[in-house]
ROSE-632004 format. One line per 4 residues: number of its first residue (from 1); their letters; for each residue x, y, z of N, C-alpha, C. Coordinates in nm, 3 decimals, m for minus. Layout:
BEGIN
NUM) a) X,Y,Z,X,Y,Z,X,Y,Z; ...
REM end
This chain:
BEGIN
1) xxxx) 1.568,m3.344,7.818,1.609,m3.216,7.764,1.530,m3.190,7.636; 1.465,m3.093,7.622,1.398,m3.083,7.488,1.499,m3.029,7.396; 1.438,m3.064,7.243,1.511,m3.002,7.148,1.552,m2.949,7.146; 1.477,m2.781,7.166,1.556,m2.673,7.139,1.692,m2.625,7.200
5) xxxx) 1.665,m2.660,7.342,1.746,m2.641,7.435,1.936,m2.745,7.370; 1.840,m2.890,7.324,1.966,m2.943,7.306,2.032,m2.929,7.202; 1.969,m2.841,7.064,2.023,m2.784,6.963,2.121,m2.712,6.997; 2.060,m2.611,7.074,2.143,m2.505,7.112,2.284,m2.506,7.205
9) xxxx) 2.234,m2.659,7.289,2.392,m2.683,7.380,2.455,m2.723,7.264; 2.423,m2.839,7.184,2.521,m2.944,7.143,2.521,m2.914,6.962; 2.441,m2.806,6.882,2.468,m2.770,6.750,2.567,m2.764,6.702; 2.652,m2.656,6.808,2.780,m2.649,6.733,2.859,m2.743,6.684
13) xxxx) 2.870,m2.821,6.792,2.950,m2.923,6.788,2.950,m3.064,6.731; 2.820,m3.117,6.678,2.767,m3.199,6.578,2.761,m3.156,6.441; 2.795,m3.038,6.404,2.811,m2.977,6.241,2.672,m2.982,6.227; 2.539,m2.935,6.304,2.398,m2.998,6.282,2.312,m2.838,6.254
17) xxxx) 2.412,m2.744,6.247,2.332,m2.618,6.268,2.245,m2.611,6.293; 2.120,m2.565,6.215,2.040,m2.522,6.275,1.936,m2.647,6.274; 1.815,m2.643,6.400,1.753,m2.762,6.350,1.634,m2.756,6.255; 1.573,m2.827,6.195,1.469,m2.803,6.093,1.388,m2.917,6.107
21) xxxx) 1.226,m2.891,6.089,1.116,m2.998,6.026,1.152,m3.046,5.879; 1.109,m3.127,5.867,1.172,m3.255,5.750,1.065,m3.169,5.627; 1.142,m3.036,5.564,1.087,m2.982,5.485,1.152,m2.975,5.352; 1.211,m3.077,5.369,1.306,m3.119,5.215,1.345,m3.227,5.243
25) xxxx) 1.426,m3.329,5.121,1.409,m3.445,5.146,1.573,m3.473,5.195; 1.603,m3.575,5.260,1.675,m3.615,5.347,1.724,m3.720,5.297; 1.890,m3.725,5.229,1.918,m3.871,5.145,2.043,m3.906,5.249; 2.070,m4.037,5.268,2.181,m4.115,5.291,2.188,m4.245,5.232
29) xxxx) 2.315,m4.270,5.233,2.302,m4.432,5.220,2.328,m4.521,5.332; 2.300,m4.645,5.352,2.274,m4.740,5.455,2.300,m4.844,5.437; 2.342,m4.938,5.520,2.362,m5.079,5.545,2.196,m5.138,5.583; 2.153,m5.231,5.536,2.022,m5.273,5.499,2.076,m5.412,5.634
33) xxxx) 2.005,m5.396,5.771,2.027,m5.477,5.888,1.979,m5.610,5.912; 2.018,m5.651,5.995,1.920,m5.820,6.003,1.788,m5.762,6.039; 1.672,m5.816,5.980,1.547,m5.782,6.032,1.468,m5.708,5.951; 1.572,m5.699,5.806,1.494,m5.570,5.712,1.544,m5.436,5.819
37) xxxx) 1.605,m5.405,5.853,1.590,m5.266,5.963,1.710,m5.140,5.850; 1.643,m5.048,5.815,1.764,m4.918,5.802,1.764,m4.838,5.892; 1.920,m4.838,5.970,1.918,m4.731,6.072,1.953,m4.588,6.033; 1.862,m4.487,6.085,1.855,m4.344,6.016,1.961,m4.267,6.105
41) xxxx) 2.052,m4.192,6.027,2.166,m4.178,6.108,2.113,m4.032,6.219; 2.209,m4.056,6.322,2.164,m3.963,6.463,2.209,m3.793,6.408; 2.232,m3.776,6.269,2.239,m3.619,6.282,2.112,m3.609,6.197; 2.032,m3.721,6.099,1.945,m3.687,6.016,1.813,m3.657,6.144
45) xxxx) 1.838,m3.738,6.175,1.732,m3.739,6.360,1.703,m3.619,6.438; 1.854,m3.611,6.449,1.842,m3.406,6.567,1.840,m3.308,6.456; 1.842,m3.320,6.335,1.858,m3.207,6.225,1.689,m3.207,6.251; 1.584,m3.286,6.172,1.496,m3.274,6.162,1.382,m3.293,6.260
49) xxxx) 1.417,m3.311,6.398,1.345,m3.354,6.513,1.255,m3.462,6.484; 1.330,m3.589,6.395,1.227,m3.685,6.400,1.217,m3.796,6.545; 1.109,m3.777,6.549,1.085,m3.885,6.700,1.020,m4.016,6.651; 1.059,m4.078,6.795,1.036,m4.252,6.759,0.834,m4.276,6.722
53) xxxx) 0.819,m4.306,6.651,0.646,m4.342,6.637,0.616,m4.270,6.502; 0.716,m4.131,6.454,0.628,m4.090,6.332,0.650,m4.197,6.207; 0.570,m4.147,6.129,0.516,m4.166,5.989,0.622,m4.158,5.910; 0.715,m4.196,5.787,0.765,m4.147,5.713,0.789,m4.220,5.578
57) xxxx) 0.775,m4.143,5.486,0.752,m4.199,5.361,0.926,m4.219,5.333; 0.929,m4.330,5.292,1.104,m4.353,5.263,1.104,m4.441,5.103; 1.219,m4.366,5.030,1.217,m4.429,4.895,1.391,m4.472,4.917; 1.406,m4.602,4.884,1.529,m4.689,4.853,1.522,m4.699,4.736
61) xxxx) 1.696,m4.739,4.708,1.718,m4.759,4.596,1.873,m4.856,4.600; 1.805,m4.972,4.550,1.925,m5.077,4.594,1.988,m5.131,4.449; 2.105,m5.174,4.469,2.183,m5.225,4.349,2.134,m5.357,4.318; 2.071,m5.370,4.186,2.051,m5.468,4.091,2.149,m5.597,4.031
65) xxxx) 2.119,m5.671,4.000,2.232,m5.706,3.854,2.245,m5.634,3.777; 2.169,m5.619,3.694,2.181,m5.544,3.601,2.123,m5.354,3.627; 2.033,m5.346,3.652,1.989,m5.214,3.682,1.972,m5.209,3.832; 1.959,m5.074,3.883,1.903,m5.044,4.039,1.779,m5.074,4.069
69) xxxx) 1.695,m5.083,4.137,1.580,m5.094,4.205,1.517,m5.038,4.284; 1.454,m4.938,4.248,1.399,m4.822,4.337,1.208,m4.892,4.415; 1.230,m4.796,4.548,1.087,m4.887,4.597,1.075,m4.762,4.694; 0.966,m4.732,4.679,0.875,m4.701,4.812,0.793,m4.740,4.874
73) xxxx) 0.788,m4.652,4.994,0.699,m4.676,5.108,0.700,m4.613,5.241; 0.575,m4.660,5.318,0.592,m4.579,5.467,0.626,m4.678,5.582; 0.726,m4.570,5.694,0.732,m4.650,5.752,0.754,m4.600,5.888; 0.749,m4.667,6.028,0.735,m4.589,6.135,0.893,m4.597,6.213
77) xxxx) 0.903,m4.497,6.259,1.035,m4.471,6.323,1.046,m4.574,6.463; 1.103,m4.690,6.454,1.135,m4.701,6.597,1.224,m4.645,6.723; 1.192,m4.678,6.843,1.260,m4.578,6.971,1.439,m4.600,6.910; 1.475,m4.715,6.842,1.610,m4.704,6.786,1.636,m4.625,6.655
81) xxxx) 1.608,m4.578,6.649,1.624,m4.476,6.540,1.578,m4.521,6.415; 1.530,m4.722,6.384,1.559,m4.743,6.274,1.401,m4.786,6.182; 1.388,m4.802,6.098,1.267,m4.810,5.984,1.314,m4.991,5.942; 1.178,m5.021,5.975,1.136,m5.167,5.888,1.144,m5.131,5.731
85) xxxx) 1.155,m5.204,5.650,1.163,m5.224,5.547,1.056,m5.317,5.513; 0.898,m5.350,5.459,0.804,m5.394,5.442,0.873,m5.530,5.321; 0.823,m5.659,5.387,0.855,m5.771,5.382,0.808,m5.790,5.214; 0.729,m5.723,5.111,0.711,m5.736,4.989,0.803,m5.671,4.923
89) xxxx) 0.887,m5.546,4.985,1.004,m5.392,4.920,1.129,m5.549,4.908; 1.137,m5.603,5.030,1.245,m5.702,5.026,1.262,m5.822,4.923; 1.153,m5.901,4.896,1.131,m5.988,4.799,1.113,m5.915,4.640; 1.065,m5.867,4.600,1.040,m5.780,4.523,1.185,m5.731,4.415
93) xxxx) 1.283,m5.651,4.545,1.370,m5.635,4.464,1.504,m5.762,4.534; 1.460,m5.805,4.598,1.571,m5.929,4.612,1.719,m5.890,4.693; 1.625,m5.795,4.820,1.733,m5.742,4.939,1.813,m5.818,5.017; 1.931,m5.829,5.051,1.969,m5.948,5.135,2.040,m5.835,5.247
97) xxxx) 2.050,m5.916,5.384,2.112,m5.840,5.473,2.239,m5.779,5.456; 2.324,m5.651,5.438,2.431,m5.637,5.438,2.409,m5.574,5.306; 2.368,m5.546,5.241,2.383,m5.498,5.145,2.342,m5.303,5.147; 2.442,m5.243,5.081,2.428,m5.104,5.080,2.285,m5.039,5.008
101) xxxx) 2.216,m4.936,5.041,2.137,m4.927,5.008,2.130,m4.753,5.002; 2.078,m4.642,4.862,2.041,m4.533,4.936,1.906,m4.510,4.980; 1.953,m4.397,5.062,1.745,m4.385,5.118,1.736,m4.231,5.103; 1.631,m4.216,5.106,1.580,m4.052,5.117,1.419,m4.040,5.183
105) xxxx) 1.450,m3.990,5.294,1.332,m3.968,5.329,1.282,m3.853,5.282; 1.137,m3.862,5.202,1.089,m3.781,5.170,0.997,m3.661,5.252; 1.006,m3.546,5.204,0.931,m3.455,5.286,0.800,m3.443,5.266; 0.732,m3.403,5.351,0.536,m3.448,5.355,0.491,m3.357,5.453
109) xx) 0.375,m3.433,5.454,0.315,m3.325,5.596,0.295,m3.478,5.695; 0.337,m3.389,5.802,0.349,m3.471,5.909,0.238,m3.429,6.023
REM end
């Protein structure tokens, strides 16, 4: 079923109005998975028609001891909805599985 079509069956009813290209930035927060993985939730997905393989620049920001820890980077969408987290973002600020995290995917040209 393509997008448009499935905007239009199933919009109403996901609170997803209308759908849009990722032309502003896109924040949630997340559970940080085994594997380094953040899964991007399924309305940020059909809101902005992101598909599995693109590009996306994602900035976290995880709780510290003492201060937060902000990090960017890019990263590619897998067919599960979810983004690796690059194995230096993890050491760096000292990520452990399970831990809450916010994200915002930033808007770009795609």
């Amino acid at each position: 079923m393509a997008w448009d079509t499935f905007a239009k069956v199933h919009g109403s009813c996901l609170g997803v109005g209308e759908v849009l290209p990722l032309t502003e930035d896109a924040s949630f927060e997340a559970l940080l998975q085994r594997g380094n993985r953040i899964q991007i939730p399924v309305e940020v997905r059909w809101r902005y028609r992101l598909e599995p393989g693109e590009i996306l620049q994602v900035d976290i920001v995880s709780p510290g001891r003492y201060l937060p820890s902000r990090g960017r980077f890019y990263a590619r969408l897998q067919k599960s909805g979810r983004v690796t987290v690059p194995w230096e973002q993890v050491v760096k600020h000292d990520l452990k599985s399970g831990i809450l995290v916010a994200v915002t995917l930033l808007a770009g040209k795609r």
